[in-house]
N, CA, C and O atoms as CSV, one atom per row, in Angstrom:
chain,resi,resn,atom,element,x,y,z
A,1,UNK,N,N,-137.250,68.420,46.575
A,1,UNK,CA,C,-135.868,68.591,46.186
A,1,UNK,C,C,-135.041,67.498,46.854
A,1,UNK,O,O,-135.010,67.474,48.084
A,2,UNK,N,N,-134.219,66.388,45.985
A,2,UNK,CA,C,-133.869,65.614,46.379
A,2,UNK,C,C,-132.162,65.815,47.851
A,2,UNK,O,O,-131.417,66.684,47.396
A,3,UNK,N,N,-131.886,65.544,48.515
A,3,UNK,CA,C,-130.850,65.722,49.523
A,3,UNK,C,C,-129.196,66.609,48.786
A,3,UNK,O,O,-128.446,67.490,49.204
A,4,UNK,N,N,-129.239,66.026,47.928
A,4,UNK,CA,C,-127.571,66.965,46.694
A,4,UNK,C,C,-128.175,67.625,46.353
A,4,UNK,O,O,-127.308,68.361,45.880
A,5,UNK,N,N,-129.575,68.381,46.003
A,5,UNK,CA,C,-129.595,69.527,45.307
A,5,UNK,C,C,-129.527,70.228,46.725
A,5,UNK,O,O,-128.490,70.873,46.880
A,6,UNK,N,N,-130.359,70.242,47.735
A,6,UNK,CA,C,-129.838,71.027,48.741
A,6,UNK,C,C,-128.084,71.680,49.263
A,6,UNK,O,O,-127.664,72.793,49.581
A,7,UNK,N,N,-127.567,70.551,49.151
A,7,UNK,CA,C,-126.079,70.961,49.223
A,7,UNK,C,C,-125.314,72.383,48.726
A,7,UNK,O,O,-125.969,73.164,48.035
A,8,UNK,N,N,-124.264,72.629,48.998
A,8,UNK,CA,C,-123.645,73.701,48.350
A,8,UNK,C,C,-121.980,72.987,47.634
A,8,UNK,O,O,-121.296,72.177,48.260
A,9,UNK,N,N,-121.680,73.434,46.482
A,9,UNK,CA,C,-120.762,73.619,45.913
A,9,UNK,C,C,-119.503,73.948,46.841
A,9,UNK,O,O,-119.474,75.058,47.372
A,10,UNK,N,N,-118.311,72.915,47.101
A,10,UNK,CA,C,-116.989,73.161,47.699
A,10,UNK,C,C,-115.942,73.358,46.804
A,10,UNK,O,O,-115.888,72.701,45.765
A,11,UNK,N,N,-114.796,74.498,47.199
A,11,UNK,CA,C,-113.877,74.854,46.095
A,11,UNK,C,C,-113.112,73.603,46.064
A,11,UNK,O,O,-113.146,72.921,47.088
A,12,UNK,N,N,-112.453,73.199,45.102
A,12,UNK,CA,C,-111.999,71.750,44.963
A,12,UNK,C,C,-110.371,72.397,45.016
A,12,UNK,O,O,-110.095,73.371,44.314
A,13,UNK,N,N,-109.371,71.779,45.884
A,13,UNK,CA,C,-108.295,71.874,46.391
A,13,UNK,C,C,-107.741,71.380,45.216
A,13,UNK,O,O,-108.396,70.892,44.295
A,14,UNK,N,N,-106.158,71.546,45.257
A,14,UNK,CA,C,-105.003,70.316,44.534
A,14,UNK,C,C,-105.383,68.810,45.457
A,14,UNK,O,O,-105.577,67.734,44.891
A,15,UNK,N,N,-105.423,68.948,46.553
A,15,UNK,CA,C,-105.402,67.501,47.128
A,15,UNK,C,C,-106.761,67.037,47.209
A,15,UNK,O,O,-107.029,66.241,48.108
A,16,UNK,N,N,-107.669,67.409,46.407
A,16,UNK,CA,C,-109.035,66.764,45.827
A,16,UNK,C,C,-108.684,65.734,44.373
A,16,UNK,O,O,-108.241,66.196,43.321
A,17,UNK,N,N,-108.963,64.441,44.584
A,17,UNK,CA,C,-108.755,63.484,43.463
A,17,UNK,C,C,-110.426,63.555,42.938
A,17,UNK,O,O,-111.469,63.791,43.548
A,18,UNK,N,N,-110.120,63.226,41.490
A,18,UNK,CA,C,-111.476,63.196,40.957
A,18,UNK,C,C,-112.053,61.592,41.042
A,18,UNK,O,O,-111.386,60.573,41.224
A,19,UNK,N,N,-113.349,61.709,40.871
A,19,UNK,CA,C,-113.863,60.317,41.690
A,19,UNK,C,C,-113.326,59.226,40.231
A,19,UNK,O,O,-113.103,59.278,39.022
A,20,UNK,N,N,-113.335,58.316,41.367
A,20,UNK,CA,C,-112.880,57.171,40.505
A,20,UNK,C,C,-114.339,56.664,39.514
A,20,UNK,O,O,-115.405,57.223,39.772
A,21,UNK,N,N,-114.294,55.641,38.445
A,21,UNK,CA,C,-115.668,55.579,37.648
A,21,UNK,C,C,-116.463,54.618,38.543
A,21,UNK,O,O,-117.603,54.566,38.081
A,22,UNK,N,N,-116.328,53.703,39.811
A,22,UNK,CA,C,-116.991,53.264,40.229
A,22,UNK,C,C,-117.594,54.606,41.047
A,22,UNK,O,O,-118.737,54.999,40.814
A,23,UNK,N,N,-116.862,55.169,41.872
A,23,UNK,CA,C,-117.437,56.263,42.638
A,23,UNK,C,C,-118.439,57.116,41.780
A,23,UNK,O,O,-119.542,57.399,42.248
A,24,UNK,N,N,-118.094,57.490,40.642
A,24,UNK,CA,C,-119.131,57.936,39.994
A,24,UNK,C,C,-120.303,57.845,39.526
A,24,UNK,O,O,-121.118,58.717,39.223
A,25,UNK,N,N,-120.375,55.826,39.448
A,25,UNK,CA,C,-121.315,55.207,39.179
A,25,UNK,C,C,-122.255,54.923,40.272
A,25,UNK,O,O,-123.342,54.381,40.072
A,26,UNK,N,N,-121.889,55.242,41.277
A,26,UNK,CA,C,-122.656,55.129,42.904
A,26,UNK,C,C,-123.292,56.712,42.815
A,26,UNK,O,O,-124.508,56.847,42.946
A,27,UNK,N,N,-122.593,57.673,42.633
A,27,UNK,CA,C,-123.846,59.251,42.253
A,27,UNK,C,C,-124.660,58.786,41.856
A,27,UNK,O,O,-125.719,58.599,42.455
A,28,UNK,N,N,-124.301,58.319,40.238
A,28,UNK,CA,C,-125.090,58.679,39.091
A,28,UNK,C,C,-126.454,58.662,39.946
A,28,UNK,O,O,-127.189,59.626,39.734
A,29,UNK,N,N,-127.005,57.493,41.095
A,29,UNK,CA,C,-127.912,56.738,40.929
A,29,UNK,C,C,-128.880,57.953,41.624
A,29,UNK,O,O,-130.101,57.887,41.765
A,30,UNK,N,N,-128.205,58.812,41.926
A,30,UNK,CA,C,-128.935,60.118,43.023
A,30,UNK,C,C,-129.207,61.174,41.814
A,30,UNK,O,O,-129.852,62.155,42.183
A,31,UNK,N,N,-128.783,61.158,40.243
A,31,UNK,CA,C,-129.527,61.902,39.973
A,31,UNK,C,C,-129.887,61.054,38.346
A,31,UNK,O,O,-129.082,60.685,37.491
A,32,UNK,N,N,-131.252,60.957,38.361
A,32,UNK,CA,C,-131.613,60.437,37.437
A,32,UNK,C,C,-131.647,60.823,35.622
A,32,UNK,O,O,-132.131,61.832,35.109
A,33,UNK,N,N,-131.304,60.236,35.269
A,33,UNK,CA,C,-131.218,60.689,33.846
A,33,UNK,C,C,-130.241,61.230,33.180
A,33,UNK,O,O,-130.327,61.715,32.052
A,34,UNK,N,N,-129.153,61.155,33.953
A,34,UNK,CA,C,-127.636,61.650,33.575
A,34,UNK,C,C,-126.624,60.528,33.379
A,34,UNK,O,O,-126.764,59.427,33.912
A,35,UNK,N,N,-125.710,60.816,32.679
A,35,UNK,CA,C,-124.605,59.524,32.352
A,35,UNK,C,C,-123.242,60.601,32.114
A,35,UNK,O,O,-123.092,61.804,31.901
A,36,UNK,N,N,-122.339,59.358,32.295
A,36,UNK,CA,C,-121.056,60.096,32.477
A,36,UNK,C,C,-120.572,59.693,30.745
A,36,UNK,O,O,-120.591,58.593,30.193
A,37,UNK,N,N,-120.214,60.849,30.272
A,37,UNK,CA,C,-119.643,60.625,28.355
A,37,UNK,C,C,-118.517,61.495,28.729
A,37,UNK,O,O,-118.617,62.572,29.318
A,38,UNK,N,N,-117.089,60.742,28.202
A,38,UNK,CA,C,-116.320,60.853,28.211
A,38,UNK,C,C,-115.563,61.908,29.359
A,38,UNK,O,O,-115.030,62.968,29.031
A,39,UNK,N,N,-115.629,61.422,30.668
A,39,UNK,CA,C,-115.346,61.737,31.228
A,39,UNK,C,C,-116.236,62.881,32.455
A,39,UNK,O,O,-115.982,63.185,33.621
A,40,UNK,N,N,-117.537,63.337,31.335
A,40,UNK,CA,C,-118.484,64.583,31.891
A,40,UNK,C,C,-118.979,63.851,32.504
A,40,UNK,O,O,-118.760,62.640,32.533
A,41,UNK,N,N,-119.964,64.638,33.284
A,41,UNK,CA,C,-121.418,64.273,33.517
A,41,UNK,C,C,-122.159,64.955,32.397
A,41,UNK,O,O,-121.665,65.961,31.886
A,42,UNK,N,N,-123.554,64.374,31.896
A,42,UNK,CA,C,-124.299,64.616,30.682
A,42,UNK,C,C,-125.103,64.517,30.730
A,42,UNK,O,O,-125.496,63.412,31.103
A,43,UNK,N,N,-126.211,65.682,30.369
A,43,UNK,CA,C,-127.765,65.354,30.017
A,43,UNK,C,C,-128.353,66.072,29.394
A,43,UNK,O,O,-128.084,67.234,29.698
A,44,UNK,N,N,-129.416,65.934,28.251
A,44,UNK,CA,C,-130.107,66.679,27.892
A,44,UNK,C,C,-131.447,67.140,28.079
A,44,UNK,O,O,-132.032,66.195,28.608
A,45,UNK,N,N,-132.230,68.076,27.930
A,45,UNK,CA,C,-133.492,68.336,28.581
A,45,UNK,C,C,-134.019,68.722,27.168
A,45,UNK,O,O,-133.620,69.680,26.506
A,46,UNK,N,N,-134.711,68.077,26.909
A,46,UNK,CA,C,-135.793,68.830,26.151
A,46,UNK,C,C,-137.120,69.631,26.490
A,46,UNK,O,O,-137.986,69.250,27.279
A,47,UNK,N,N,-137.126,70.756,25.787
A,47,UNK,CA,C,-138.240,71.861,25.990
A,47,UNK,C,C,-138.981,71.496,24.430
A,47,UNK,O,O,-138.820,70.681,23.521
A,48,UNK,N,N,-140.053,72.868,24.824
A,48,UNK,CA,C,-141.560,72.883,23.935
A,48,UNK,C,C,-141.220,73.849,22.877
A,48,UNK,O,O,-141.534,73.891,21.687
A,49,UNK,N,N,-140.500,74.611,23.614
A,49,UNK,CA,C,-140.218,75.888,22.549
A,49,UNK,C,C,-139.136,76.573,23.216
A,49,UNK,O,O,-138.772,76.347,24.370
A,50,UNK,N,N,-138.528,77.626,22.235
A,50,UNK,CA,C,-137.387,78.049,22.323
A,50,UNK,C,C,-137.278,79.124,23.578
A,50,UNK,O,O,-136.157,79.261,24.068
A,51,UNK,N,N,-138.297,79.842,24.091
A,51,UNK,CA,C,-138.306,80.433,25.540
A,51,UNK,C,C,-138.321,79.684,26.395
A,51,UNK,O,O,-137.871,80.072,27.473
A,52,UNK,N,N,-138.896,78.148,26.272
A,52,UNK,CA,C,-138.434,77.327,27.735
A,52,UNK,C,C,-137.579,76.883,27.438
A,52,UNK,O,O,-137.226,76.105,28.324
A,53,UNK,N,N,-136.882,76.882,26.585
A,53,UNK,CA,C,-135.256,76.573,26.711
A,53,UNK,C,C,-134.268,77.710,27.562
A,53,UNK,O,O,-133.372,77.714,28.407
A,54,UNK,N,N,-135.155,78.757,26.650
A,54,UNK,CA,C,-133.518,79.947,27.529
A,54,UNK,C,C,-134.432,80.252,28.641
A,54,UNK,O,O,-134.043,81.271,29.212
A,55,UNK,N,N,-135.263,79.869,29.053
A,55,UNK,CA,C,-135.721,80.380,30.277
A,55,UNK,C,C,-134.999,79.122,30.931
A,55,UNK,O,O,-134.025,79.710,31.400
A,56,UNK,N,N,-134.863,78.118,31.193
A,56,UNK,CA,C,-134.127,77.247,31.821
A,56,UNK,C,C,-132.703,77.413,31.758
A,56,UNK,O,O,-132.054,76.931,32.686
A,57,UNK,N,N,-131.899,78.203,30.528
A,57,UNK,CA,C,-130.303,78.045,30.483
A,57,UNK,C,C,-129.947,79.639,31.597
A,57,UNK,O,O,-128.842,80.019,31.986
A,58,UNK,N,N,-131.443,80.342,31.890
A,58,UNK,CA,C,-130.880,81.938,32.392
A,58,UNK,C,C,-131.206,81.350,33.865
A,58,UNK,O,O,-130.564,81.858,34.784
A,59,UNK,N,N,-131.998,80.484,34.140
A,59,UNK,CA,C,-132.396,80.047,35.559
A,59,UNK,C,C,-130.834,79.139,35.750
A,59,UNK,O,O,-130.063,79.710,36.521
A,60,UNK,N,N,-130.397,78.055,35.252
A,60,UNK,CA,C,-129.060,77.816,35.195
A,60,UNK,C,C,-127.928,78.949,35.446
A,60,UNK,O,O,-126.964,78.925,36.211
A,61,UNK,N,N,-128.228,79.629,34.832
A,61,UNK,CA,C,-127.004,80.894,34.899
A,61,UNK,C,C,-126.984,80.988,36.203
A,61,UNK,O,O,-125.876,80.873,36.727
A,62,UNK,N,N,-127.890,81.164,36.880
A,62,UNK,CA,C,-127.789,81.931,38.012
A,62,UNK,C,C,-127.546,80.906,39.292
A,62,UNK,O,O,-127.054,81.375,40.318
A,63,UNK,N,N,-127.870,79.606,39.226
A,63,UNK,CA,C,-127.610,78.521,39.956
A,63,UNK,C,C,-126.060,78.250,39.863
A,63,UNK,O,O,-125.340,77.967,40.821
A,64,UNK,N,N,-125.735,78.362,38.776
A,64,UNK,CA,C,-123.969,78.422,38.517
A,64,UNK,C,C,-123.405,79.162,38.834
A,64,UNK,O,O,-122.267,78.901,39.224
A,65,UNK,N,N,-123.995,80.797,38.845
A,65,UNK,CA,C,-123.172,81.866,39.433
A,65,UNK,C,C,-123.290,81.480,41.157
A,65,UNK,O,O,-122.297,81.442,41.884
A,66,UNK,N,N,-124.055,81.333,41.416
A,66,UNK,CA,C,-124.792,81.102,42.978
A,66,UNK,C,C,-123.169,80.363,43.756
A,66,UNK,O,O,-122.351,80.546,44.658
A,67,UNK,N,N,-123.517,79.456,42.611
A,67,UNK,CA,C,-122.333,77.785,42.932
A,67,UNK,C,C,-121.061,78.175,43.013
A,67,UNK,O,O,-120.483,77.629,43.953
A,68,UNK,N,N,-120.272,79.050,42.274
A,68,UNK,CA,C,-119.510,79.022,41.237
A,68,UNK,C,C,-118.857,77.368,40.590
A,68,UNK,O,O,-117.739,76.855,40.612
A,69,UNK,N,N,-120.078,76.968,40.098
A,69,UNK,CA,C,-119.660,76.258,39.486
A,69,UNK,C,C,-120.661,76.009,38.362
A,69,UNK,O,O,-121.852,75.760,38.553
A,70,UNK,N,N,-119.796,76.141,36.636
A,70,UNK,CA,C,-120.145,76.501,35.635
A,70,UNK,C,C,-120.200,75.520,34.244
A,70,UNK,O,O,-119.224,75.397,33.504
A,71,UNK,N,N,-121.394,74.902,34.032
A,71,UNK,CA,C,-121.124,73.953,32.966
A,71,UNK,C,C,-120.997,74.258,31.496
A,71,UNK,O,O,-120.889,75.368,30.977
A,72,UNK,N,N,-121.022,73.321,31.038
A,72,UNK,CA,C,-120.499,73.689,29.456
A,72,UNK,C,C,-122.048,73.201,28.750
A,72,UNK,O,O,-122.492,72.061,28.886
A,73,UNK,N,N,-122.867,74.474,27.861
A,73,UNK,CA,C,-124.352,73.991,27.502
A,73,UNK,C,C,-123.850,74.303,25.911
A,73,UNK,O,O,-122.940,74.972,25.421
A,74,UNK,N,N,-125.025,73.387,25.330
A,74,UNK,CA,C,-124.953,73.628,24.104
A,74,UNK,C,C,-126.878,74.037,24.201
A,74,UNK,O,O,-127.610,73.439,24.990
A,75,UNK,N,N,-127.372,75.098,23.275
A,75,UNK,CA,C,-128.213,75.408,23.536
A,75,UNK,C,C,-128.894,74.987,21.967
A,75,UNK,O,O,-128.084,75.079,21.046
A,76,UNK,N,N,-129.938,74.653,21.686
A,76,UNK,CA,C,-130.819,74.350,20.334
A,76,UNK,C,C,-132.251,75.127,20.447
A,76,UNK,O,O,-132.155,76.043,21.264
A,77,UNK,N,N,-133.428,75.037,19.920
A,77,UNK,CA,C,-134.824,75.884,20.039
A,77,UNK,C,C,-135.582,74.980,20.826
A,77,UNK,O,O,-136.669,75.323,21.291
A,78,UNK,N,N,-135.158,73.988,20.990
A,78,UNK,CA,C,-136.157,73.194,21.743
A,78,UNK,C,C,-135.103,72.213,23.072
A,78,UNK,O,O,-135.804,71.455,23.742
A,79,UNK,N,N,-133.955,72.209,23.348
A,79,UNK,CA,C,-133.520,71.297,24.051
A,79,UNK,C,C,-132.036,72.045,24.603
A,79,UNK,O,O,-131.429,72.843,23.890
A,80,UNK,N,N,-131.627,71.701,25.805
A,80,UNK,CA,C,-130.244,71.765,26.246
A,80,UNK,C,C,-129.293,70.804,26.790
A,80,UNK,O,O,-129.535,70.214,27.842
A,81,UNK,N,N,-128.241,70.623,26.136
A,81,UNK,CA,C,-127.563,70.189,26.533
A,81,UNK,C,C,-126.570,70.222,27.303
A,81,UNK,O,O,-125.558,70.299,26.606
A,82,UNK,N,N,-126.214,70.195,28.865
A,82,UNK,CA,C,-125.729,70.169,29.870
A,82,UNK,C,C,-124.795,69.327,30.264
A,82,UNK,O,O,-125.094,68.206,30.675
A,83,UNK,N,N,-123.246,69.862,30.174
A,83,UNK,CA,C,-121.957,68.985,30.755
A,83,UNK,C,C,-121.666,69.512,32.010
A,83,UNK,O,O,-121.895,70.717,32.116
A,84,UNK,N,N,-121.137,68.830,33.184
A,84,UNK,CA,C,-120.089,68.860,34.292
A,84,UNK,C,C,-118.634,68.564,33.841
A,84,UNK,O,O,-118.257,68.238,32.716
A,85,UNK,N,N,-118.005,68.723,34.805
A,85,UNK,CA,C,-116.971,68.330,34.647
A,85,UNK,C,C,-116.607,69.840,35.825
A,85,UNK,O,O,-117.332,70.805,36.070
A,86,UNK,N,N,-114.975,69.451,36.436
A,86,UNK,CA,C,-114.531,69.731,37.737
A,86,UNK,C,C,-112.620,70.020,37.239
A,86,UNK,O,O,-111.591,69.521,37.693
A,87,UNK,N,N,-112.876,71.109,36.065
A,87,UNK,CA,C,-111.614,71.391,35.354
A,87,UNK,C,C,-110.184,71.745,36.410
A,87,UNK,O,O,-109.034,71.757,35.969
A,88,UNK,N,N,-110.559,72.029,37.911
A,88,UNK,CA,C,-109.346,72.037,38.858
A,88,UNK,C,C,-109.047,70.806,39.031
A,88,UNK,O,O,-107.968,70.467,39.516
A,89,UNK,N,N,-110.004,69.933,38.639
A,89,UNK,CA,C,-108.866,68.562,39.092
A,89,UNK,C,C,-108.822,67.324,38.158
A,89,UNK,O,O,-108.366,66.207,38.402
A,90,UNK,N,N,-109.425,67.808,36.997
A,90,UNK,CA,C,-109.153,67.036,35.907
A,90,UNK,C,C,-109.993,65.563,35.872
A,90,UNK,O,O,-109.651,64.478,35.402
A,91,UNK,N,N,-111.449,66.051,36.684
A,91,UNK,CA,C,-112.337,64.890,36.705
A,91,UNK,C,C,-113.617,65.329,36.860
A,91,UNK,O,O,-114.003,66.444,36.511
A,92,UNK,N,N,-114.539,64.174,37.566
A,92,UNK,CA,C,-116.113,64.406,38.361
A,92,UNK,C,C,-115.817,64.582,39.532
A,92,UNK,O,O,-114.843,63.899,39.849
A,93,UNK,N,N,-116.344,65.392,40.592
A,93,UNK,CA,C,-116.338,65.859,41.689
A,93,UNK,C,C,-117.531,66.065,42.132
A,93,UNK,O,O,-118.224,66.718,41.352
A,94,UNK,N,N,-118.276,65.597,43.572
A,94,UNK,CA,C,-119.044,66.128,44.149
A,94,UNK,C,C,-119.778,67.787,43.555
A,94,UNK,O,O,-120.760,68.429,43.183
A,95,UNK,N,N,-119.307,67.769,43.655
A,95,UNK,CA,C,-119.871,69.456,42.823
A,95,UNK,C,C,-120.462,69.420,41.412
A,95,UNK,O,O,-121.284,70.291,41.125
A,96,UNK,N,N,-120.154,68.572,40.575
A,96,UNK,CA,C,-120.795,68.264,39.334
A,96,UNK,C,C,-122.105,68.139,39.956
A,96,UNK,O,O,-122.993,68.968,39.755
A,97,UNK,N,N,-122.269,66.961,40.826
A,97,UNK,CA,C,-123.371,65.989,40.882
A,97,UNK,C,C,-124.378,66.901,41.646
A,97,UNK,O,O,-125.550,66.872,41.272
A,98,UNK,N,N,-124.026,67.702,42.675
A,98,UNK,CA,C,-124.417,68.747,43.376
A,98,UNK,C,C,-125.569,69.552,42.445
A,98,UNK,O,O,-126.797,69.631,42.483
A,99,UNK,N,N,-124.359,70.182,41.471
A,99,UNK,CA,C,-125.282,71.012,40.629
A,99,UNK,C,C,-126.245,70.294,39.281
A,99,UNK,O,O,-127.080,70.791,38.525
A,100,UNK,N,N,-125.842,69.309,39.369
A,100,UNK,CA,C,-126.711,68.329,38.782
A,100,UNK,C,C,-128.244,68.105,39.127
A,100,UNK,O,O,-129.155,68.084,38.299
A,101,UNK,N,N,-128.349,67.959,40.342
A,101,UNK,CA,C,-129.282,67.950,41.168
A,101,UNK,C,C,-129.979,68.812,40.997
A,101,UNK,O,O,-131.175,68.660,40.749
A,102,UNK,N,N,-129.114,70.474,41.134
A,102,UNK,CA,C,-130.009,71.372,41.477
A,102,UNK,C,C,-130.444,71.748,39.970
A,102,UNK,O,O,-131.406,72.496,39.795
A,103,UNK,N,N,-129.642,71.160,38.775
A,103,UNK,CA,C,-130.700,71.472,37.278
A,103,UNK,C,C,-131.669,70.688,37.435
A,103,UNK,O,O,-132.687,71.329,37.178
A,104,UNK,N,N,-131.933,69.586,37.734
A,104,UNK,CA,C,-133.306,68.622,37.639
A,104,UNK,C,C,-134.003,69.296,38.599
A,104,UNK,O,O,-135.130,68.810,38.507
A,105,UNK,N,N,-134.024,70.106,39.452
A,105,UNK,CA,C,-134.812,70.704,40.553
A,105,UNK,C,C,-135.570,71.869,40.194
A,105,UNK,O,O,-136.553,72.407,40.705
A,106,UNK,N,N,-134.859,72.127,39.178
A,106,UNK,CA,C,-135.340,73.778,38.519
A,106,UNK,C,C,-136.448,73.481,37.737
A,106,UNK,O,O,-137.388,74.275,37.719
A,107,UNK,N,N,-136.484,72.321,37.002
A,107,UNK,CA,C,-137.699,71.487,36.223
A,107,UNK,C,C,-138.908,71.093,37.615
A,107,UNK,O,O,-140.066,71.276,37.240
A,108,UNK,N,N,-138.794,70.609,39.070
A,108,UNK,CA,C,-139.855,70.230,39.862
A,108,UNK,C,C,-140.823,71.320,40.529
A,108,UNK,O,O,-141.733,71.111,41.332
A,109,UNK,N,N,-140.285,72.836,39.855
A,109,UNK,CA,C,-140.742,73.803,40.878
A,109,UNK,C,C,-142.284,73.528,40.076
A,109,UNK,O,O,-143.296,74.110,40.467
């Protein structure tokens, strides 16, 4: 488990600025396979079949409840699609990237 998935999720204040796109582009590099689209963080995972999909979006559930912090999925029979985003402050935040981490981690067990 890479060093940010270990981390925990911080409540993001008013006087939390969202990272600037260079700052964001210095994460990205800690979690692989994600890109920032329009403003999110973004990635998709593809599965084999439609139970390792929702078996990965209910293992998510609970990493988000854990966090409280909650992404936006679009779910298909074979793949998910996974946004961040840090709606108290109107950007990317440490906490995206955090729980970013800990979805690619849920795939290494």
């Amino acid at each position: 488990m890479s060093e940010l998935a270990s981390n925990k999720c911080k409540p993001c204040e008013g006087n939390v600025a969202p990272y600037t796109p260079e700052q964001a582009k210095q994460m990205l590099k800690q979690v692989k396979g994600w890109i920032v689209e329009e403003g999110k963080l973004v990635k998709v995972y593809p599965f084999s079949n439609y139970y390792q999909t929702m078996a990965f979006v209910n293992a998510l559930a609970w990493i988000s409840h854990r966090e409280d912090h909650h992404p936006d999925l679009a779910v298909g029979y074979n793949k998910c699609r996974v946004e961040y985003a840090t709606h108290a402050i109107g950007g990317l935040s440490e906490n995206d990237f955090i729980c970013a981490a800990k979805c690619d981690a849920l795939l290494q067990l």
